[in-house]
C-alpha positions in Angstrom: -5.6 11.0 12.1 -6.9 7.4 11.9 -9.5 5.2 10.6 -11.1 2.5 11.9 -12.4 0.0 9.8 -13.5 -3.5 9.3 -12.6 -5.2 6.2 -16.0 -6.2 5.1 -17.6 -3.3 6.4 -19.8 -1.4 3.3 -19.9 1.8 5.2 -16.2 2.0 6.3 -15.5 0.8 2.4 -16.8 3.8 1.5 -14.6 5.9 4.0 -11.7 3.9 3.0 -12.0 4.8 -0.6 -12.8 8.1 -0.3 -9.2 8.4 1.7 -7.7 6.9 -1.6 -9.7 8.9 -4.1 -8.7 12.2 -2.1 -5.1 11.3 -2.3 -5.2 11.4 1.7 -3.6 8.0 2.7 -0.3 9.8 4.3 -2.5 11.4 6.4 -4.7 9.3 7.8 -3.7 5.7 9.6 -6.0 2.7 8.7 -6.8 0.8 12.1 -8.6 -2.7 11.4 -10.6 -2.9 14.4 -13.5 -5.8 15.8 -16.8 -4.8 16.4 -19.3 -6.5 18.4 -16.1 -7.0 21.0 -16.2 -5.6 24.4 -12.9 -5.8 24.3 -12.3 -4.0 21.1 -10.0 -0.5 20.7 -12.7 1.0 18.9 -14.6 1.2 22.2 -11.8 3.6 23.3 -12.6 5.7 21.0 -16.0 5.3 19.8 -18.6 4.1 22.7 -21.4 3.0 19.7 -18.9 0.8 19.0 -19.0 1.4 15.0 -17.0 1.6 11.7 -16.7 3.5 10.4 -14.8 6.0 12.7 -12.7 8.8 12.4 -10.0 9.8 15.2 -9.2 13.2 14.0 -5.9 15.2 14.6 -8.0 18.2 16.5 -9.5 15.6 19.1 -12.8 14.9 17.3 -14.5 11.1 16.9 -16.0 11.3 13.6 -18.9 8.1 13.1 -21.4 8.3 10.2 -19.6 7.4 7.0 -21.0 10.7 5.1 -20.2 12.8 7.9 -16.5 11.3 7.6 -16.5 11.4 4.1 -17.9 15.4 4.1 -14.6 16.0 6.7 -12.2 14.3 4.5 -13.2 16.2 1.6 -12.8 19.0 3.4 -9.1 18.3 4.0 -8.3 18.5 0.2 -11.7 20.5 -1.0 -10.0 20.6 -4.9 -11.5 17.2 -5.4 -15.5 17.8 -5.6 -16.1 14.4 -4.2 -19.6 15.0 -1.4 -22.1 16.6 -3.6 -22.5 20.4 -3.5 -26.2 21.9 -2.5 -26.1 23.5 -5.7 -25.9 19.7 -7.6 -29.6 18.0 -7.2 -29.4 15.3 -9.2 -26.1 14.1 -7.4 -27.8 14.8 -3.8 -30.7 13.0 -4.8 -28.5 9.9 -6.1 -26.4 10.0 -2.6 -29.9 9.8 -0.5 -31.0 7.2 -3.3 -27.4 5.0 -2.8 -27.1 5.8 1.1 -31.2 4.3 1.5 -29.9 1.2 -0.9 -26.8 0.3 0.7 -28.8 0.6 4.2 -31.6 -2.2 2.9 -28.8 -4.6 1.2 -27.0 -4.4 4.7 -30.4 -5.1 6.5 -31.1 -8.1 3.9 -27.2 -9.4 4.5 -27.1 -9.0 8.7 -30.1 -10.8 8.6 -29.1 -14.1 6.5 -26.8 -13.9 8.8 -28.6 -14.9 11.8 -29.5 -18.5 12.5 -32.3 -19.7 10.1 -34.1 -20.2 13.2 -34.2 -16.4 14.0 -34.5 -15.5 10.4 -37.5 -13.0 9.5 -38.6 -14.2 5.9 -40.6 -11.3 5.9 -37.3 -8.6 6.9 -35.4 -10.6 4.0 -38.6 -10.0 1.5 -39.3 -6.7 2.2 -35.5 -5.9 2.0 -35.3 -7.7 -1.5 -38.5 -5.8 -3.2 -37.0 -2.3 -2.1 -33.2 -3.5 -3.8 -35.1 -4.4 -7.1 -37.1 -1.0 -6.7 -33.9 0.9 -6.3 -32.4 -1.3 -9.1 -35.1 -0.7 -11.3 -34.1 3.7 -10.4 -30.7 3.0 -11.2 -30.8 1.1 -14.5 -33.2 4.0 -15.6 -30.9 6.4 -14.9 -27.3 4.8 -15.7 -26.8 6.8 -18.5 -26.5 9.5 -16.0 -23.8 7.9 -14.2 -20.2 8.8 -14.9 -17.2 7.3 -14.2 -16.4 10.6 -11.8 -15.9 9.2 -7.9 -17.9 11.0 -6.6 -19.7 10.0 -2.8 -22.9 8.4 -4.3 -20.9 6.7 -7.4 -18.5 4.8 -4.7 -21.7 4.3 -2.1 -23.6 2.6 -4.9 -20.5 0.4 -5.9 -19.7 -0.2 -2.3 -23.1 -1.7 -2.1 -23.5 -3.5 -5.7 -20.2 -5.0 -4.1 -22.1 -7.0 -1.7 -23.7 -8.9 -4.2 -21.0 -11.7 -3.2 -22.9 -12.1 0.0 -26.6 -11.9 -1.8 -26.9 -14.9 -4.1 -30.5 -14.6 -4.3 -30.5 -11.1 -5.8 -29.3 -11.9 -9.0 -29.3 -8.4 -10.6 -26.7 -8.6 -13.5 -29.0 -10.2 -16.6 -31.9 -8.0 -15.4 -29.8 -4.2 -15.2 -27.1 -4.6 -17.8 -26.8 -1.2 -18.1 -26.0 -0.8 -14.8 -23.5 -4.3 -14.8 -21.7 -2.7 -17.2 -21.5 0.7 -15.0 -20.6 -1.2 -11.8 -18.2 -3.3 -13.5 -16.5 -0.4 -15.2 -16.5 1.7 -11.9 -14.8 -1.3 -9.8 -11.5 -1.1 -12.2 -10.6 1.9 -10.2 -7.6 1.1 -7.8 -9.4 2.3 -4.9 -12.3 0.1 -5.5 -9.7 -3.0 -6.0 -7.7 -1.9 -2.7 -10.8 -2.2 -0.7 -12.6 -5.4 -1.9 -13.6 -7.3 0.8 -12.2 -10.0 3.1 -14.2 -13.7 1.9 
């Protein structure tokens, strides 16, 4: 099997440590692909051209980093790591994460872009919704474990691009949660995947 992955890549982060946490690195081949290149070996694979992707052994092309991380944790299925239908509170905080980690990418992709092609108003609306979700999390943090579990390593994978958000400024206002993130991010996995600067 193989993975392909960008370095600084939230999504694929998450696939990458969910191949550590399920003990599945010598079975599965980390590619570090381009994206955005028409010349890339992704495309071979993947037409959409994304990272995450999974090259299966049984001839499948696995894109959509929960629908990776539900495969993996299929291959060793002793490690609860996706959330069961039977667990609502840990669905509901993987739909919570997964819609967080989407607006923090939004806000970063478009910072990105020449100030000239900026959209104050993308950036504004993306930075109420992260303090909205913030303001969820901090509430609940004393419902978050230490357990990796899909939405604990989505939310971490996200809080991780912090780096790239200077304006958000979280930490003093969610302490709580600080203390959570910065707890969580000891794990190896977490420091094996920290992004490229």
């Amino acid at each position: 099997m193989k993975l392909f992955y960008t370095p600084n890549s939230p999504y694929a982060r998450i696939a990458r440590i969910a191949t550590l946490e399920l003990n599945l690195c010598d079975r599965i081949e980390m590619e570090k692909v381009t994206v955005r290149d028409p010349n890339s070996d992704l495309l071979n694979y993947n037409p959409t051209g994304k990272v995450p992707t999974l090259a299966t052994d049984d001839g499948f092309i696995l894109s959509e980093t929960r629908i990776i991380c539900v495969y993996l944790n299929h291959l060793n299925p002793e490690i609860k790591l996706v959330a069961e239908i039977s667990n609502g509170f840990l669905q509901q905080l993987e739909g919570m994460t997964g819609g967080f980690i989407d607006g923090i990418s939004v806000w970063v992709r478009e910072l990105r872009r020449p100030i000239s092609e900026q959209s104050s108003g993308v950036s504004e609306l993306e930075q109420i919704r992260a303090l909205r979700i913030l303001d969820y999390f901090e509430k609940i943090s004393d419902k978050l474990d230490q357990t990796p579990k899909l939405a604990h390593i989505t939310l971490a994978s996200a809080l991780g691009l912090e780096i790239r958000l200077p304006d958000l400024q979280w930490r003093q206002k969610y302490p709580k949660l600080a203390y959570w993130y910065d707890e969580f991010s000891k794990r190896s996995s977490i420091q094996a995947t920290i992004p490229e600067s």
